[in-house]
C-alpha positions as CSV (number, residue, x, y, z in Angstrom):
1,X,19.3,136.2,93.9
2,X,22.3,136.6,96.0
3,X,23.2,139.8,94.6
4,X,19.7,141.2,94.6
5,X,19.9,140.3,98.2
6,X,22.3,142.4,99.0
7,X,21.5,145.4,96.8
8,X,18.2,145.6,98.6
9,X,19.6,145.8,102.0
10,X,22.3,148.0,100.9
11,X,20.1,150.6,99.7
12,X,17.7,150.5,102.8
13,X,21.2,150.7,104.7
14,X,22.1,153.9,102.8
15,X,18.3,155.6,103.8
16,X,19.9,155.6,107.4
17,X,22.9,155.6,107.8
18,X,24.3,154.1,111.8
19,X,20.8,152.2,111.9
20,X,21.8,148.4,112.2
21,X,21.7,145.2,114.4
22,X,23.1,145.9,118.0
23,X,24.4,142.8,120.0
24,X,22.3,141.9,122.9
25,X,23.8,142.1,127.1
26,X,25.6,139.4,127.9
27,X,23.9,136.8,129.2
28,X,20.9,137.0,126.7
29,X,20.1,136.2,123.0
30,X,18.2,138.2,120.7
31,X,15.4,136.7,118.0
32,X,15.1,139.1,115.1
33,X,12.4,137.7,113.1
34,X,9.9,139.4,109.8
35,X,6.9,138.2,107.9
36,X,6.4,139.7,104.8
37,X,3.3,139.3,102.4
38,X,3.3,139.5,98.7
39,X,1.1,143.1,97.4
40,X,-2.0,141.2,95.2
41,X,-1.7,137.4,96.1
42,X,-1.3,137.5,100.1
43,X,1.3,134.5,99.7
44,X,3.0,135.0,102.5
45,X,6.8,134.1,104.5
46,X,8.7,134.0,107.3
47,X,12.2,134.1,109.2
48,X,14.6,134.9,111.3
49,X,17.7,134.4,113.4
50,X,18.7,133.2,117.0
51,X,21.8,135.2,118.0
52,X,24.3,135.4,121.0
53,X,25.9,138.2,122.8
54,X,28.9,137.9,120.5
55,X,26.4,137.8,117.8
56,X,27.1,134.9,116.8
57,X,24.3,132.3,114.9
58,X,22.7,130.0,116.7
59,X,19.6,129.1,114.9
60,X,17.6,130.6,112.0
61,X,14.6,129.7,110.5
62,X,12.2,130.1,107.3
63,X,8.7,129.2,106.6
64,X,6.0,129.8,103.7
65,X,2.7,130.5,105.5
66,X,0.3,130.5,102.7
67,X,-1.8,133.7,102.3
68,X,-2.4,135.9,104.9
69,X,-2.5,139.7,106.0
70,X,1.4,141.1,106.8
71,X,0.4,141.0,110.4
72,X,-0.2,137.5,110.4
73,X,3.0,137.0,108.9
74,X,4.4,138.6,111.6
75,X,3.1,137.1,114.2
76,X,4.5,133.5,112.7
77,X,8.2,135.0,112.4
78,X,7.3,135.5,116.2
79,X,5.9,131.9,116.8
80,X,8.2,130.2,114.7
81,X,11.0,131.8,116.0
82,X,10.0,131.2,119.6
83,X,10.3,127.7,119.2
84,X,14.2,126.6,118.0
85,X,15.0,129.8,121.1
86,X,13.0,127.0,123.5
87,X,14.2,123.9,121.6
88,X,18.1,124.9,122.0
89,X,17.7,126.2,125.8
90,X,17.7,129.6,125.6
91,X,16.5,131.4,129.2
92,X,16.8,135.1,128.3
93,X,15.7,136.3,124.6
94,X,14.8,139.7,123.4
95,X,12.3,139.2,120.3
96,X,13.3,142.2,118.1
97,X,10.5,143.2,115.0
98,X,10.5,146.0,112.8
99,X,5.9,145.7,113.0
100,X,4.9,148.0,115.7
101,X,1.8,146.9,115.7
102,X,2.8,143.3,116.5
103,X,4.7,144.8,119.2
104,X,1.4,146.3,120.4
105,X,-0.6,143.0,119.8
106,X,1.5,141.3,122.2
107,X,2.2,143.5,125.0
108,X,-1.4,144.2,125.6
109,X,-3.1,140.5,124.7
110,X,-5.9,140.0,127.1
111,X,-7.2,136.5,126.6
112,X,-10.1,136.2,124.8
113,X,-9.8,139.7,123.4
114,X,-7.0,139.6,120.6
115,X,-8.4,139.3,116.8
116,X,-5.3,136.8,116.0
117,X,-5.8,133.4,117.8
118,X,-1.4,133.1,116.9
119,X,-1.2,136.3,119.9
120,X,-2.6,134.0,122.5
121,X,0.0,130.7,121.5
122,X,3.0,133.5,121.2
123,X,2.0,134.9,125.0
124,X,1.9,131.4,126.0
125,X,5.5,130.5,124.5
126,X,6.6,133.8,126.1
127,X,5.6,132.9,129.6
128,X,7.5,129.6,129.9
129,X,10.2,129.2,132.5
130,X,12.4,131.7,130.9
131,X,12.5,135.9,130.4
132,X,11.1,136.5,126.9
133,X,11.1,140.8,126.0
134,X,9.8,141.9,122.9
135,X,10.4,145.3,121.4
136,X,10.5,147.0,118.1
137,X,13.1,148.1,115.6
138,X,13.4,149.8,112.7
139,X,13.8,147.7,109.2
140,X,17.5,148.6,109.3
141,X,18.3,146.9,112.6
142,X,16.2,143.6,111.1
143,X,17.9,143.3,108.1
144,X,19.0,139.5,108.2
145,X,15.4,138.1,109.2
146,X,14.4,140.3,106.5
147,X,16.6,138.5,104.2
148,X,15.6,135.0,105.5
149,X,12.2,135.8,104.6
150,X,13.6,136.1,101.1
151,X,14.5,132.7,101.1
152,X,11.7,130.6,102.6
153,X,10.7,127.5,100.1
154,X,8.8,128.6,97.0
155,X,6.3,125.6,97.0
156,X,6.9,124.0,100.3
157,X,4.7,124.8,103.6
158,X,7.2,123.8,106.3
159,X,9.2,125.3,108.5
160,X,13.4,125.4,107.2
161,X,15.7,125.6,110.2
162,X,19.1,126.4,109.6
163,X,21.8,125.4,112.4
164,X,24.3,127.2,110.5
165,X,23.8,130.6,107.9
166,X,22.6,129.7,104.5
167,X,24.8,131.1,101.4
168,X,23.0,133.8,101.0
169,X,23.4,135.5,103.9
170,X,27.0,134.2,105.4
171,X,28.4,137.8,104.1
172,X,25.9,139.9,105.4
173,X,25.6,137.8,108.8
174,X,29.6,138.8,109.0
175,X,29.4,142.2,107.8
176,X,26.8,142.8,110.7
177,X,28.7,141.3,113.6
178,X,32.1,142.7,112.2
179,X,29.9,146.3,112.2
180,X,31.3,147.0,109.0
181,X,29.1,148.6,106.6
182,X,27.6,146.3,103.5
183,X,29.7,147.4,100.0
184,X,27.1,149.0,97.7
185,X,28.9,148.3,94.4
């Protein structure tokens, strides 16, 4: 699986080139987080990762939803994520996501008026006693939540959290904070 991994993110890597994960200011910590949704069952995942402004880890995360749309999905690697940022006392996060349309959900939730009932417990997370920002990226620049996803529990419904980078992403966690490109052979 490991090297499957890493073949996968290589080749997305080689689509566009210079696209990857950029360090937050100093001062704040960045959530990169993905949901991803298998094409014909809907069982869905997701994960992420809590970094620093030296990118280093501070928290990750994975979590087998169930089935659901890609959206939804989303919206947990949000939620899910929010929570071990709160837990560990983080007061300035940037929530990066390569779903625009999550993005979207979020920034203009009016209560009441959002179709997922997970926008309106996200928004409430978000406005805590802390600065909470959430933006988009491309796939590229998410890699490593991408690849948590990847490894959430086959038959288990619970939420993983990960104090220190699983196995199978240690090299690719240190390839992107050393900014060195990941070896396609």
């Amino acid at each position: 699986m490991g090297a499957a991994l890493r073949s996968n993110v290589a080749g997305r890597r080689a689509n566009r080139p210079g696209i990857r994960w950029r360090k937050p200011s100093v001062g704040w910590w960045k959530l990169n987080s993905d949901g991803s949704t298998v094409v014909g069952s809907g069982l869905s995942s997701c994960g992420g990762v809590v970094r620093d402004a030296d990118g280093k880890w501070l928290i990750g995360f994975t979590r087998r939803i169930g089935i659901c749309t890609v959206v939804e999905a989303e919206l947990w690697g949000v939620y899910e994520g929010l929570l071990p940022a709160w837990s560990i006392g983080c007061v300035k996060l940037i929530i990066e996501v390569d779903n625009a349309v999550v993005v979207d959900l979020i920034h203009n939730y009016n209560s009441g008026e959002s179709t997922f009932a997970l926008v309106s417990h996200i928004v409430t997370l978000m406005n805590r006693s802390w600065q909470v920002e959430i933006t988009h990226v491309l796939r590229e620049g998410n890699d490593l939540a991408d690849s948590m996803v990847k490894i959430a529990g086959v038959d288990d419904f619970i939420c993983c959290r990960f104090l220190s980078p699983p196995d199978l992403v240690l090299q690719q966690l240190e390839e992107e904070h050393e900014g060195t490109p990941l070896d396609t052979g």
